[in-house]
N, C-alpha and C positions, 0 to 999 in steps of 0.2 A: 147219528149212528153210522157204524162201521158198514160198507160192502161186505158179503159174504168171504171173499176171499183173502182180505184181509186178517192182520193180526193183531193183539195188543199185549201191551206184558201185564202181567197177575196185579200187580201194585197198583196199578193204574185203573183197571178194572173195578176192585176191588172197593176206592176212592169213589171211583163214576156212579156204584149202583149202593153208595152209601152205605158199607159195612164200616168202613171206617172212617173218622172226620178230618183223616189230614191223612195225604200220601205217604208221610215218615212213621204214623200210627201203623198204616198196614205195612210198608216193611217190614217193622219189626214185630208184629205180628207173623208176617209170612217166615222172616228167618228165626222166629223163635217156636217152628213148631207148630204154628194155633192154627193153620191153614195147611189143609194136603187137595192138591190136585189131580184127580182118577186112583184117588187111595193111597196114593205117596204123596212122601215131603217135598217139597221147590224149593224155588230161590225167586226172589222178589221180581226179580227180570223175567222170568221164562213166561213165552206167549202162551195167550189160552186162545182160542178158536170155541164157537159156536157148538153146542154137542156135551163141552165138558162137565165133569163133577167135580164139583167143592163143597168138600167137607171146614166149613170157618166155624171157630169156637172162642166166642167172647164171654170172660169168665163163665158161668152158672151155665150157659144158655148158647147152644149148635144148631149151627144150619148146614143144610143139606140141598145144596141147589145144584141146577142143572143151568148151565150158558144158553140163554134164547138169541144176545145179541150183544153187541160190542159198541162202546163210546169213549171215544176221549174226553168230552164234557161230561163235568157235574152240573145235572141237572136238578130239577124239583124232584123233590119223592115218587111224585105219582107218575113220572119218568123213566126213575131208575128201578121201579118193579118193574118195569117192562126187561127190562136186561136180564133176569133170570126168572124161573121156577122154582120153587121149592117144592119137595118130594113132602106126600102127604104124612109119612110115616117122622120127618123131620117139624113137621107143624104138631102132630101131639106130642112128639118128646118135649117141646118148648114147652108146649100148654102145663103137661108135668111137672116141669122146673117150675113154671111160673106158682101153680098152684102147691107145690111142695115149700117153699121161699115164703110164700104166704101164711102159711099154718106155721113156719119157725119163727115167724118175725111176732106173730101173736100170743101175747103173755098175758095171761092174767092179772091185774093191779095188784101190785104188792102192798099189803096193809098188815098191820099189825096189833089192829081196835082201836079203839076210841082214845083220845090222845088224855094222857091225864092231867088232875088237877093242875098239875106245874106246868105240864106243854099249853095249857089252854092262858095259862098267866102269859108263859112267855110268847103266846102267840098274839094275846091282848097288848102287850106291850109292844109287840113289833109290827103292829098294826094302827098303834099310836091311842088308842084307847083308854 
């Protein structure tokens, strides 16, 4: 972890507390928009400091964190939650997506009744029967 007075740039950040799985991923993430820092757009490079807010947005699903702390290493998981907060009102918007994602993925089994005479042949046969 970084000294208080120290800085790091966004992309690197970003890599350290596992939003993204490779440094060239959050690039272009950060310059394509999916990342704004204190409510504006960046640029991959620009330092972030302890304090700030990040709004990151990987497809479906936004986070809303606050900077606790700075690393240049990627570390384990249970590491890199240490590097930020997340704002409570940003943990039920996910919960939302999640459970909204859930009820569209679920369909009812498509059936059309009981397979007739002929499908039950041709199922016998291609069952080897």
């Amino acid at each position: 972890m970084q000294e208080n007075g120290e800085k790091i740039r966004l992309d690197k950040w970003l890599w350290a507390a596992r939003f993204f799985k490779t440094r060239s991923l959050a690039i272009e993430a950060v310059s394509g928009g999916k990342v704004h820092l204190n409510g504006a757009r960046t640029k991959p490079a620009r330092e972030i400091d302890i304090g700030d807010k990040l709004s990151i947005r990987r497809g479906p699903y936004e986070w809303t964190v606050v900077v606790r702390a700075l690393s240049l290493r990627r570390g384990p998981a249970s590491v890199a939650t240490v590097l930020y907060d997340e704002t409570e009102e940003s943990k039920r918007n996910r919960a939302e997506a999640v459970s909204e994602i859930r009820v569209q993925e679920w369909r009812p089994p498509h059936t059309k009744g009981h397979p007739a005479k002929k499908d039950r042949r041709d199922l016998s046969r291609f069952r080897g029967r």
